[in-house]
N, C-alpha and C positions, 0 to 999 in steps of 0.2 A: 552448401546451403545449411546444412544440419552440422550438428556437432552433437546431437546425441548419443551415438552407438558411443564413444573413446569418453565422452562425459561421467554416463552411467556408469559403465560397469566397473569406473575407476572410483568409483563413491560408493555409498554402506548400502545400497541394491545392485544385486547382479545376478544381471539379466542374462536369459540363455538365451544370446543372440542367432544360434542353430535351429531353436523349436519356431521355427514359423507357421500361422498357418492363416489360411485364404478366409477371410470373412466377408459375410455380407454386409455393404453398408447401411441393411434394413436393421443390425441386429446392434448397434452401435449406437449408445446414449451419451450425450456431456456426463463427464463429471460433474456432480452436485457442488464440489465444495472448489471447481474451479475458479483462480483466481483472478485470470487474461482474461480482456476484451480479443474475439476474431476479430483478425486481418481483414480491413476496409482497402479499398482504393490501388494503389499504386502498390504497397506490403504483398497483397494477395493474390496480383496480379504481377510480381514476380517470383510466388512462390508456384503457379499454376504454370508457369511458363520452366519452370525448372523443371517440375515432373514430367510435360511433355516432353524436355529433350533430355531427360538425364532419367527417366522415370522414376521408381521410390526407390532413393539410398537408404534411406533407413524406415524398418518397419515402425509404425505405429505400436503401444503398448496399452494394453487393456487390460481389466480385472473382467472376473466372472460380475455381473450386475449383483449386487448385495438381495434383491427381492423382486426382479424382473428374471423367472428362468428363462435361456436359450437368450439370454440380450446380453450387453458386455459393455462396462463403463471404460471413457479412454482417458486414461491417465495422464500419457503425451500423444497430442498427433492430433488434437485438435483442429489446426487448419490444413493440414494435410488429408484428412477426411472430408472439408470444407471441397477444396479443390479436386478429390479426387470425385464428390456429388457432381461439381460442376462441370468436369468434364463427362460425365456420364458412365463413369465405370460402375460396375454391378458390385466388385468387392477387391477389398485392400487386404494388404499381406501386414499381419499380426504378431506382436509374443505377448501368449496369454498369462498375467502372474497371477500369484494368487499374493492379496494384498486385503490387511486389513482398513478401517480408516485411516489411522494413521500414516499406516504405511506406504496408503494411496496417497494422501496430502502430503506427505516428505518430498515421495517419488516427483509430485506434478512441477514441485518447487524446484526441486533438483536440475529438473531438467531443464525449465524456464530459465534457470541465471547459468547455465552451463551455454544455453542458444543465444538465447537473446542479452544485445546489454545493457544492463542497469538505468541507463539514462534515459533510453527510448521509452522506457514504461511508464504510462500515466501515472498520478500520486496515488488514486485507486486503486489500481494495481499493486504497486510498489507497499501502500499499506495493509493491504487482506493479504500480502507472500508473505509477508516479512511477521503478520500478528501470529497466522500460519505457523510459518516457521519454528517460532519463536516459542509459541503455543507447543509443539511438537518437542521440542528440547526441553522445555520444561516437565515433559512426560518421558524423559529418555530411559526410566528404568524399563520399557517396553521395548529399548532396543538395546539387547546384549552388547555389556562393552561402552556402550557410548557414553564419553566422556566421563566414564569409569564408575562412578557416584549416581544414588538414587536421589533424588529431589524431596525425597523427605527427613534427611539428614541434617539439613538447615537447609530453610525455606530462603531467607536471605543469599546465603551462599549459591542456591539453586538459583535464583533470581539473574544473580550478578551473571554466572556462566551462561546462562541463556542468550542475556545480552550479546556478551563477549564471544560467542560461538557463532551465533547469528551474526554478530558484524564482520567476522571473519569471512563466511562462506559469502555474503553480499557483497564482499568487500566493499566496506565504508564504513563509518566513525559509528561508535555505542551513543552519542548524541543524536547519530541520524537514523538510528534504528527505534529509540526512544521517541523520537517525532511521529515517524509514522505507526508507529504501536497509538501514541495518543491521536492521531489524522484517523487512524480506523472506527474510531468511535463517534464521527459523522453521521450525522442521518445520507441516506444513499441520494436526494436531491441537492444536499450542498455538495457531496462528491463529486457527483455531474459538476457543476459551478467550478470547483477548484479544478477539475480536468480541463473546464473549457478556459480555463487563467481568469478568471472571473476578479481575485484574491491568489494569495499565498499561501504557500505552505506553514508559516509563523501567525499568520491569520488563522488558518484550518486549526492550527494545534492548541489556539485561544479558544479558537468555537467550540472546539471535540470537549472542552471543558463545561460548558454551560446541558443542563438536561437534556434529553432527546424530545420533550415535548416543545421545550421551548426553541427546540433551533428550529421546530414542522413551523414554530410563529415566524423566527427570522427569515424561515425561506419564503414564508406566504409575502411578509411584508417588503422583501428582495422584488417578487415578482410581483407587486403594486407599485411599486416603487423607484424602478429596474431606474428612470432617467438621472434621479436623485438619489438615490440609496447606493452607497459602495463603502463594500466589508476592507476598511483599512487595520492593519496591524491594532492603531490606537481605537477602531470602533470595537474590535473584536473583544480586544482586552477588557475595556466596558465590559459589554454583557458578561463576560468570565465573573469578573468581579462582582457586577449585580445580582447574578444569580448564584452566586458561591453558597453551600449550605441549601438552595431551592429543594422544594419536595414536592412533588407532582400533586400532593391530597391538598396541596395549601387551598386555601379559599376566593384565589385570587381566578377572578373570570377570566376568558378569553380575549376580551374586546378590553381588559383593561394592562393587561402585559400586552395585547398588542402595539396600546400607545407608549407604555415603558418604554417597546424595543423601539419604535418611531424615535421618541426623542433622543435613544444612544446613538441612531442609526443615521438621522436625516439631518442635515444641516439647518440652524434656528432660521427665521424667516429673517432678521437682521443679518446675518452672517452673508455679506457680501465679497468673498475673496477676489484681493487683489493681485496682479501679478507675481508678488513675493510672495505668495501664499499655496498660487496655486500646485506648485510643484512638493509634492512630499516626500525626494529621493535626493538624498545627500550623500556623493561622491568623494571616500576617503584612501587616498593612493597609501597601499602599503609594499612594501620591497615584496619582488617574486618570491624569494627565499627563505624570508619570515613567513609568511601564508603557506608557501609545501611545509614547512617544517610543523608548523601551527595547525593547521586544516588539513593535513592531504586526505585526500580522498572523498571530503564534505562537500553538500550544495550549496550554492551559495544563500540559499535562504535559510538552513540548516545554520549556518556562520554568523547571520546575521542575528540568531536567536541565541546561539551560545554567547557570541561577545554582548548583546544586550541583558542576558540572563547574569553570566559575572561582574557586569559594571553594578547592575542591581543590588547584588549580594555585596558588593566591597563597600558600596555610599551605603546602606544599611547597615554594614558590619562598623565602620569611620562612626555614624554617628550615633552607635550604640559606647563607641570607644569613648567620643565625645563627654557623652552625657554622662559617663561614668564619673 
């Protein structure tokens, strides 16, 4: 079920998988800077069913609580404290570290793409690990050794290896790591929305561009709107673009950027689509072999954003060549 104990302590925390000890589950907080939704449904209800017949293979990890004495934040083991409540045990078996913040947020991450895989995880998710992560690398002169070079050496250069470290340990492309670094810059109600597939993740990375006040407007006017209003690729881009440059002190009311985002968002009252119309997903066969070689390891919406981002750049760059 777990593959934490042989995950960790082959990675840059190691843990003393001998110091156990017995805690109560009265004495045990979430981590704050947790990035996972618990296990609902069917997930949870075969991880409670493991512990009954197999009980805990591997202990749960915790810190001392940074400002709660005698309490203890859990690192990893989140729903394994979940199930161990729900069965009624009084207290789980522990290794207590001592861990800074950092070193807690590395650790939580660590362990999550060592368990779980990459694919199961909401974009929510996938985006708060990964800025996480990413965030954490960029500060790695805090961890001896790592990736050898401090981040103040060149900012740029620091930039690039975060990326490229980060894509590594996630395994998956510096394009798809870039996405959700920009998807985390969502207000947390359009997240909900992009977890429930409401939109895309090429949509998500349009919006994450427009202010945070004004997406509190596109969500209000989503949820006015829910039968007629849907966040396509091309409506997202709109708002990007309309509010490019936007400054929250502007003088522009509420009630009158509400009808701005209405008219990027809602289809005109003439606008009667036809059968030809109504479909906005175009099916282009490429060989298996080009795509692994081209994308491996990319989502496909991730793919659909690079190849539309370079066709961008080469018709802009053609008709710069042009006009010369």
């Amino acid at each position: 079920m777990y593959a934490e104990n042989n995950a960790i302590s082959s990675g840059e925390f190691k843990a003393d998988w001998g110091n156990f000890h017995e805690l109560s589950l009265h004495q045990l907080r979430p981590f704050s800077e947790h990035a996972f939704e618990g296990y609902v449904g069917e997930p949870f209800e075969i991880i409670v069913e493991s512990i009954v017949t197999n009980g805990l293979i591997h202990p749960i990890v915790v810190r001392p609580h940074p400002t709660e004495e005698g309490a203890f934040e859990i690192i990893s083991g989140h729903n394994r404290v979940a199930a161990a409540k729900h069965l009624g045990w009084p207290t789980i078996s522990a290794v207590v570290r001592d861990l800074d913040d950092d070193e807690a947020v590395m650790f939580a991450n660590e362990a999550n793409i060592n368990q779980r895989r990459f694919e199961t995880w909401l974009p929510s998710e996938k985006a708060k690990s990964i800025w996480q992560y990413h965030a954490g690398i960029k500060k790695q002169g805090r961890r001896p050794g790592y990736l050898g070079t401090t981040s103040g050496e060149n900012h740029q250069k620091s930039k690039f290896c975060a990326r490229k470290e980060t894509a590594r340990v996630y395994r998956i492309s510096e394009s798809t790591v870039r996405l959700y670094l920009d998807i985390n810059r969502l207000i947390a109600p359009l997240k909900t929305r992009l977890n429930n597939e409401e939109f895309g993740t090429t949509s998500a990375q349009a919006l994450s561009c427009v202010p945070a006040d004004i997406q509190a407007i596109v969500n209000t006017v989503i949820e006015g709107e829910q039968e007629r209003c849907e966040i396509t690729v091309e409506t997202a881009r709109k708002l990007r673009d309309r509010f490019k440059g936007y400054k929250s002190q502007e003088a522009d009311d509420s009630a009158r950027l509400e009808d701005t985002i209405k008219s990027l968002l809602l289809p005109k009252k003439s606008e009667t689509p036809d059968a030809k119309t109504v479909s906005s997903v175009v099916s282009i066969k490429m060989e298996t072999a080009t795509y692994g070689r081209l994308f491996q390891g990319q989502e496909p919406e991730a793919v659909v954003h690079e190849i539309v981002d370079a066709i961008e750049f080469w018709r802009t760059r053609q008709s710069a060549v042009e006009a010369a």
